[in-house]
C-alpha positions in Angstrom: -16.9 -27.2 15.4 -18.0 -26.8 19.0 -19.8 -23.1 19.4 -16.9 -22.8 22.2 -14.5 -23.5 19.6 -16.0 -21.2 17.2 -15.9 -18.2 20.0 -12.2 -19.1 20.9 -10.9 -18.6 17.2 -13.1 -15.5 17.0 -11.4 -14.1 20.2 -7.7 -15.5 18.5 -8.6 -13.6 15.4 -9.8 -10.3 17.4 -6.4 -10.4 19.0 -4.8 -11.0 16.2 -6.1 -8.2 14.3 -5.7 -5.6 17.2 -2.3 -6.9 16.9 -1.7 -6.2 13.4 -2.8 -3.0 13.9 -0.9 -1.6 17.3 2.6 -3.1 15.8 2.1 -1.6 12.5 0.9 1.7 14.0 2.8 1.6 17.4 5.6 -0.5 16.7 6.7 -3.8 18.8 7.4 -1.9 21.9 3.9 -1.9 22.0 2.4 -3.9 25.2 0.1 -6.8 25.9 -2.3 -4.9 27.6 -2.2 -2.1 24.6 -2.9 -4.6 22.3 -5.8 -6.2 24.9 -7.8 -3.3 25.0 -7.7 -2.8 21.6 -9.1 -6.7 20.9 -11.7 -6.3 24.1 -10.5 -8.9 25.9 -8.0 -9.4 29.1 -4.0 -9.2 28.9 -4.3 -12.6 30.6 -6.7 -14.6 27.8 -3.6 -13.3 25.1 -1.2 -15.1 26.7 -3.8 -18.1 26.9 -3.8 -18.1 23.0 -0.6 -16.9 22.1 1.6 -17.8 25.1 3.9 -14.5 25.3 4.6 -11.1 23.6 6.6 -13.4 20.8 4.3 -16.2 20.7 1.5 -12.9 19.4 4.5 -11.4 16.9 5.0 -15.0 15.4 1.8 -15.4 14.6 1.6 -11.9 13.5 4.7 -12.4 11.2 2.9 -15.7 9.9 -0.6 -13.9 9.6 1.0 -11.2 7.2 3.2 -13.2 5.0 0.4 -15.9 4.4 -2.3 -12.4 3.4 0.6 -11.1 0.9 1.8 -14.9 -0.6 -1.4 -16.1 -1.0 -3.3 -13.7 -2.6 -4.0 -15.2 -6.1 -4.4 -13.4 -9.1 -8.0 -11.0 -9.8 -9.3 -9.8 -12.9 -12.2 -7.6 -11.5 -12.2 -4.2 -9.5 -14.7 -5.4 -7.3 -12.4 -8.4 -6.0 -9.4 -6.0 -6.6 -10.7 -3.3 -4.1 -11.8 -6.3 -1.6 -8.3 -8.4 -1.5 -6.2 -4.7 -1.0 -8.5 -3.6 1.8 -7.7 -7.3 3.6 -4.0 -6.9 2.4 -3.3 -3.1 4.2 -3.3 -4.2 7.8 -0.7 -6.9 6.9 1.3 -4.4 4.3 1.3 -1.9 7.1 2.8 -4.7 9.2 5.2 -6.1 7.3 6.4 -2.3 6.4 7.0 -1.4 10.4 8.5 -4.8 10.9 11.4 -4.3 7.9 12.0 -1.0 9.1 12.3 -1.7 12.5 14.6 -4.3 12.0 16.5 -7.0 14.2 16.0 -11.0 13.7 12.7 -10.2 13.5 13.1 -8.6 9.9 15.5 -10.8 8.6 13.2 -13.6 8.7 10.5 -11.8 7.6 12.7 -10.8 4.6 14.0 -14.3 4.0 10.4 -16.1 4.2 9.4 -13.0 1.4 12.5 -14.7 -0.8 11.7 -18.2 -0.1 7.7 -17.1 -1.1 9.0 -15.8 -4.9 10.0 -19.1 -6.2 6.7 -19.9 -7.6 6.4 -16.7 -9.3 9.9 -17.4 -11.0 9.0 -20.7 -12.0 5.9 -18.8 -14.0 8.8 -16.7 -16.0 10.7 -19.4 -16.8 13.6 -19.4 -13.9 12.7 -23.2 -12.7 16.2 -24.2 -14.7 18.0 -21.7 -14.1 21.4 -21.4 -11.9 21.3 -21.7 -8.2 23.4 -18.3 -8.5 20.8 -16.9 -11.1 18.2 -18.1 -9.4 19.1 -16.2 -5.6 19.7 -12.9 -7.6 16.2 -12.9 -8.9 14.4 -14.0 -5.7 16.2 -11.1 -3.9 15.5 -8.2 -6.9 11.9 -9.8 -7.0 11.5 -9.6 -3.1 13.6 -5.7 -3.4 11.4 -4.4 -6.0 8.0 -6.0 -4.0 9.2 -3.9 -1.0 9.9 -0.8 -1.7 6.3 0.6 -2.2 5.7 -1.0 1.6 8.9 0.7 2.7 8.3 4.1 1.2 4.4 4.0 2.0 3.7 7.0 3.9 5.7 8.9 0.9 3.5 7.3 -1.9 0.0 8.0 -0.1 0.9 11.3 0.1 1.6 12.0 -3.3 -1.8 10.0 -3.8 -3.5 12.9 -1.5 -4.3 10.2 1.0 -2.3 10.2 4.8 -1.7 6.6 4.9 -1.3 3.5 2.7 -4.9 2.5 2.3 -6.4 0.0 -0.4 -6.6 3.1 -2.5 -3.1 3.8 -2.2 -2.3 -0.2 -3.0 -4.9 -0.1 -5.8 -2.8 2.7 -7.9 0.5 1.4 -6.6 -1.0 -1.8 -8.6 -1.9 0.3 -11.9 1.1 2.4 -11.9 3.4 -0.6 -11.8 1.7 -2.7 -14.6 2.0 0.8 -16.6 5.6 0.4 -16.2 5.9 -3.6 -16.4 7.6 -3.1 -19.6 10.3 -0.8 -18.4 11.2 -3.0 -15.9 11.6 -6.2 -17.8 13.8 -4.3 -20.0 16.3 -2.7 -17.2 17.1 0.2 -15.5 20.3 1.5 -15.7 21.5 4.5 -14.3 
């Protein structure tokens, strides 16, 4: 890798990141040169590495569902703590972008469906009915993102004012407490 290269993907990841952060803060009305300022750089070398407004949210959209997919499995607090404070820019994200809505969010929520099958697979859905099969996926992907949905509303009854790696820390703990009650069913 060229040092040119290596300063170009620096600059895409800056942009990236202040990207991340004004949609998930601002929403996607939020402009080019809001999001420039916040990366450092010029409206103009955006559109150099992303093309448009939508070439940036694609790559947003792409960012935050390969951060929450691909986060493998941790046994120590240390690594814990480390993977949720990577994961809140992109939980934040993926929280404005449901609730705004629009195309957008739909295929945001269908690449979250299409991401569960390996977990299913791991509790013994692989053979199960195409029918069966959707109607896990979609609770799965449900019950995944309600905490991101009603975010502000859990880090405030965790004393903190946004969802931080905190927040998604005891969101974790609080839901393998109650593991058991959900493999058994709620029913109203």
């Amino acid at each position: 890798m060229t040092a040119s290269t290596a300063a170009s993907d620096t600059t895409r990841e800056r942009i990236l990141t202040a990207a991340l952060a004004c949609f998930a803060r601002d929403g996607f009305a939020s402009s080019v040169r809001t999001i420039a300022a916040e990366a450092d750089v010029s409206a103009a070398l955006v559109i150099h590495h992303f093309t448009d407004k939508a070439g940036l949210r694609r790559a947003c959209d792409d960012a935050a569902l390969h951060a929450v997919t691909h986060k493998g499995a941790l046994d120590d607090e240390g690594s814990r703590r480390v993977l949720a404070e990577h994961l809140t820019p992109h939980v934040r994200y993926i929280s404005r972008a449901l609730i705004e809505g629009g195309d957008g969010a739909a295929a945001l929520f269908d690449a979250l469906v299409a991401s569960s099958d390996p977990l299913l697979d791991q509790v013994g859905l692989a053979d199960a009915s195409a029918a069966a099969r959707e109607d896990a996926r979609v609770a799965l992907t449900a019950y995944s993102l309600a905490p991101l949905l009603l975010g502000g509303l859990i880090a405030r009854r965790f004393g903190r004012d946004e969802v931080d790696a905190d927040v998604l820390l005891r969101l974790e703990a609080g839901l393998a407490a109650v593991g058991p009650l959900l493999a058994r069913g709620v029913h109203p």
